[in-house]
Backbone as CSV, one residue per row, in Angstrom:
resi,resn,N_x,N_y,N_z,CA_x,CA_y,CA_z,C_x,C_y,C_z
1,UNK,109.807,140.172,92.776,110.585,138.996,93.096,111.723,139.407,94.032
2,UNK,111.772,138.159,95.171,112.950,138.818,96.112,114.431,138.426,95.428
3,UNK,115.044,139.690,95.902,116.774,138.592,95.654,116.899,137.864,96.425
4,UNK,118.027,136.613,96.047,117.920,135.555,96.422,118.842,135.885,97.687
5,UNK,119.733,137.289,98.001,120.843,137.223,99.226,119.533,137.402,100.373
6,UNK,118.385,138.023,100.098,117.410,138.734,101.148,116.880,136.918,101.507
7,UNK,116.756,135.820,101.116,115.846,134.607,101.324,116.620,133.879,102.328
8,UNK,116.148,133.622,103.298,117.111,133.011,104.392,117.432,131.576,103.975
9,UNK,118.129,130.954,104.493,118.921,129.478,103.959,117.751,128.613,104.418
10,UNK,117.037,128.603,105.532,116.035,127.696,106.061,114.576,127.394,105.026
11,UNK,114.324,129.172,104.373,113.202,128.790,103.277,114.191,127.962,101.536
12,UNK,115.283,128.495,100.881,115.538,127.999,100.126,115.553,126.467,100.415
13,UNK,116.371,126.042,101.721,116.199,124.315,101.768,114.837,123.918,101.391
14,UNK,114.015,124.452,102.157,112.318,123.780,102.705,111.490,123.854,101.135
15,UNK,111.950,124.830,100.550,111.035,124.916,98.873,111.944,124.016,98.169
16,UNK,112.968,123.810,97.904,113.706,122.910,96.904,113.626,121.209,97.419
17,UNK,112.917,121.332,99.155,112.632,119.779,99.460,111.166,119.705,98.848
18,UNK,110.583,120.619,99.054,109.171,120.347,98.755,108.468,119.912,96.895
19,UNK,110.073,120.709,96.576,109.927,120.577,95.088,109.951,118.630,94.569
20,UNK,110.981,118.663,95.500,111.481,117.473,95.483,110.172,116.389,95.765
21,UNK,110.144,116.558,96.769,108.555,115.760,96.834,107.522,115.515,96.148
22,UNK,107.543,117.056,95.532,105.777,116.951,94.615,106.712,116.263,93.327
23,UNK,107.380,116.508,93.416,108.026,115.732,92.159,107.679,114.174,91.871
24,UNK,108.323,113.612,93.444,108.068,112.311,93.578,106.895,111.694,93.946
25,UNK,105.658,112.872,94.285,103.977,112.098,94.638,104.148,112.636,93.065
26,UNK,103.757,113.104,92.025,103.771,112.364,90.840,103.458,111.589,90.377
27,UNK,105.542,111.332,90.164,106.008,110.150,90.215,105.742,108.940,90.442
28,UNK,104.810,108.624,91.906,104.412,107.721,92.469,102.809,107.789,91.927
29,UNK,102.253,108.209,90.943,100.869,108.044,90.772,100.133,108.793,91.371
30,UNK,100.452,109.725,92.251,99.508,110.717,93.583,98.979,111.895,92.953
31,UNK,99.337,112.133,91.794,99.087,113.207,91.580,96.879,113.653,91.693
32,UNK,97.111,114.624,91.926,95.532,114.865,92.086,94.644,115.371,90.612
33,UNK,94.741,114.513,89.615,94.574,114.490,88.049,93.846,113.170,87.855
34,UNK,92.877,113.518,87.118,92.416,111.898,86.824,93.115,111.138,85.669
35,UNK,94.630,111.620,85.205,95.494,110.946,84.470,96.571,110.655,85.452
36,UNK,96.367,110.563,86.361,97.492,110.665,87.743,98.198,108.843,87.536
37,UNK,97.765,108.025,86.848,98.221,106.727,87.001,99.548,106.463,85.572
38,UNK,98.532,108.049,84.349,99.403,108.184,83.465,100.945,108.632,83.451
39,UNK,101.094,109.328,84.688,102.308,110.323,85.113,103.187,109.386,85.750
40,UNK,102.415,108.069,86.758,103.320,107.504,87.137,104.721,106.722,86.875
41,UNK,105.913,107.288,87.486,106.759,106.043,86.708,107.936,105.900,87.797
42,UNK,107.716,104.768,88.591,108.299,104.484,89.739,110.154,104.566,89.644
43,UNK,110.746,104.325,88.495,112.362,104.411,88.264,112.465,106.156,88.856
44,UNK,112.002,107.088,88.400,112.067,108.193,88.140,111.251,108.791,89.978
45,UNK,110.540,107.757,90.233,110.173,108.186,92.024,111.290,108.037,92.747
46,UNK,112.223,106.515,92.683,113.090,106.040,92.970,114.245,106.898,93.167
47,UNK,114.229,107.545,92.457,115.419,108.647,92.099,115.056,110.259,92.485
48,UNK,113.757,110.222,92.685,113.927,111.564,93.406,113.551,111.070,95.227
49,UNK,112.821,110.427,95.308,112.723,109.898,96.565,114.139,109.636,97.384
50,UNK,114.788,109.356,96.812,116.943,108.823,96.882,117.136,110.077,97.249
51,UNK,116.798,111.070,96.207,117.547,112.750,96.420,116.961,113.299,97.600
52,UNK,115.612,112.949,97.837,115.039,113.940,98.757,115.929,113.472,100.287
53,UNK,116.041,112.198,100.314,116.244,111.711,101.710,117.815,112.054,101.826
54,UNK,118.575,112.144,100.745,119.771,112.419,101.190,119.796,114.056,101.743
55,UNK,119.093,114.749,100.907,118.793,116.255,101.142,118.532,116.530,102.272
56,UNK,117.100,115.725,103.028,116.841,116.101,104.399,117.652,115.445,105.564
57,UNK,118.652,114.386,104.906,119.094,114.132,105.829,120.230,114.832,106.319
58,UNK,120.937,115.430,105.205,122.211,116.429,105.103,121.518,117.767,106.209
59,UNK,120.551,118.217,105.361,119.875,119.437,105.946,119.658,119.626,107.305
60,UNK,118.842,118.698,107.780,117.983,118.419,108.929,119.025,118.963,110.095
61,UNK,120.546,118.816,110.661,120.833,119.445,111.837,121.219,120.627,111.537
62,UNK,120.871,121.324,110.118,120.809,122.665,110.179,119.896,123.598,110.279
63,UNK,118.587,122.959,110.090,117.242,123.825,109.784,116.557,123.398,111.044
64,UNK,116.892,122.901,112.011,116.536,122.313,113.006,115.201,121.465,112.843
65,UNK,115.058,120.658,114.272,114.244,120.064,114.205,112.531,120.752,113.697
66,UNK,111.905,121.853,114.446,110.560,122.242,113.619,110.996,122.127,112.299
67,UNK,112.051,122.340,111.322,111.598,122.208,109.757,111.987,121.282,109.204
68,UNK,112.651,120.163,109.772,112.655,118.918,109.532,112.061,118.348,109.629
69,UNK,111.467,117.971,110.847,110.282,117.259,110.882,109.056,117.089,109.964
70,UNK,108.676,118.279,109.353,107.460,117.858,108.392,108.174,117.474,107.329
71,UNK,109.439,118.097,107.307,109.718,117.540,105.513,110.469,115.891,106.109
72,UNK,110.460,115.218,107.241,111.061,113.749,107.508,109.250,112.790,107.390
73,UNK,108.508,113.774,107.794,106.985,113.319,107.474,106.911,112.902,106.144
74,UNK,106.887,114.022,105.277,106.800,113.489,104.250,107.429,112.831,103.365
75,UNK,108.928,112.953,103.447,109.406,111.731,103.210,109.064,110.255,103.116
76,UNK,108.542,110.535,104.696,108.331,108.734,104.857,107.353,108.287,104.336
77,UNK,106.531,109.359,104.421,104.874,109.063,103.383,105.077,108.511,102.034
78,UNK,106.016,109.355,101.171,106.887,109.386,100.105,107.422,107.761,99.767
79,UNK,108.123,107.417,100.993,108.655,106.079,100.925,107.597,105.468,100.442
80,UNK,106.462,105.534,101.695,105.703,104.702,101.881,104.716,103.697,100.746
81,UNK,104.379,105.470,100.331,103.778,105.617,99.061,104.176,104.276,97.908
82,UNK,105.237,104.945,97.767,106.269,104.437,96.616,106.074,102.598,96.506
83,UNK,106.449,102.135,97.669,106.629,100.674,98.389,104.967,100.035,97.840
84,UNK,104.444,101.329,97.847,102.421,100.323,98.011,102.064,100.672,96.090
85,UNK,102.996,101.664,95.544,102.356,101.535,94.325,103.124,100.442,93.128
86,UNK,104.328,100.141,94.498,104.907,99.284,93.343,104.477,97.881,93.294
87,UNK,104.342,97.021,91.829,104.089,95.725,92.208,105.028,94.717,92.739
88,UNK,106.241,95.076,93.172,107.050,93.969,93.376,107.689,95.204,94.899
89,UNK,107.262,95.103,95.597,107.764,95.773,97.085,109.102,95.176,97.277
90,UNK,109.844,97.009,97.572,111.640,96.176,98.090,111.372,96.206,99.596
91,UNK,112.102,95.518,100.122,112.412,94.941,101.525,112.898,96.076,102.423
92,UNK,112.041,95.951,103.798,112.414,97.356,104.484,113.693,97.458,104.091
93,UNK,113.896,98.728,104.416,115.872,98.817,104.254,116.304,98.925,102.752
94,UNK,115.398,98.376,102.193,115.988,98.604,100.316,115.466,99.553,99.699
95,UNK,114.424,100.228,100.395,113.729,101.075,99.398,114.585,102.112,99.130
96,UNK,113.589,103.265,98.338,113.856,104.207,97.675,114.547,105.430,99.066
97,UNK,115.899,105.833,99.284,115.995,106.613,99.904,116.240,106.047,101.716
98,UNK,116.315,104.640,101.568,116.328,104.115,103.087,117.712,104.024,103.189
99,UNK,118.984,104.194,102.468,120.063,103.644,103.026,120.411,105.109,103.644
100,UNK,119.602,106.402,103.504,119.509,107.531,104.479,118.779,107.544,106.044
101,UNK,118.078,107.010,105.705,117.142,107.126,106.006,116.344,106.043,107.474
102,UNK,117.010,104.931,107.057,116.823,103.342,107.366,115.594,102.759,107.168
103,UNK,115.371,101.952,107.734,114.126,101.227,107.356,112.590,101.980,107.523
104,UNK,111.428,101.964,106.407,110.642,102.232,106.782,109.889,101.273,106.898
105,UNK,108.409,102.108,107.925,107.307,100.456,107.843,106.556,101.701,108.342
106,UNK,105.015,101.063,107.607,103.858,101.061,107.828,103.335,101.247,109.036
C-alpha cells in the first residue's frame, strides 16, 4: 500500500469522485445485480449526486480540464439517470446537484 504523501492530489480527487458516483448509480437503481431495483433509494442518490457536483465543481479548475471532463460526464449521466428513475421528475434546474451545476437535459 502506497503512503498517502507519495499519491498525487489529481488521483486522490478522481477516486473519492468516482466513489462518489458508484455510490450514486446504486443509489439510482444501476447497479449491475439483479436486486439492483432493491438497492435503489433516490433521497440517498439525491444526496450524493448534490456532493458529487459540488466536489467536481470545486475540483475541476484544479485537476484541469482532461480529469474533469470524464468525471463532468458522469455526473451528468448521474443527473440524468436519477431524473428518469424517479417517478415524479424535478424541473431542469431543480435536480439533484444542478444548483452546481445548472440545468441538465437529455
Amino acid at each position: 500500500m502506497r503512503d498517502i504523501a507519495e499519491v498525487p492530489a489529481v488521483e486522490v480527487i478522481t477516486t473519492a469522485a468516482v466513489h462518489l458516483m458508484s455510490a450514486a448509480a446504486v443509489k439510482c437503481g444501476l447497479a449491475a445485480d439483479e436486486h439492483a431495483d432493491e438497492l435503489k433509494d433516490l433521497d440517498e442518490a439525491r444526496k450524493l449526486i448534490t456532493a458529487l457536483a459540488g466536489f467536481v465543481t470545486a475540483a475541476a479548475p484544479e485537476i484541469g480540464s482532461q480529469h474533469a471532463g470524464p468525471l463532468r460526464d458522469g455526473l451528468k449521466s448521474l443527473q440524468l439517470a436519477f431524473r428518469e428513475a424517479s417517478p415524479f421528475p424535478d424541473a431542469p434546474g431543480a435536480g439533484p446537484g444542478e444548483k452546481f451545476t445548472g440545468p441538465v437535459y437529455s
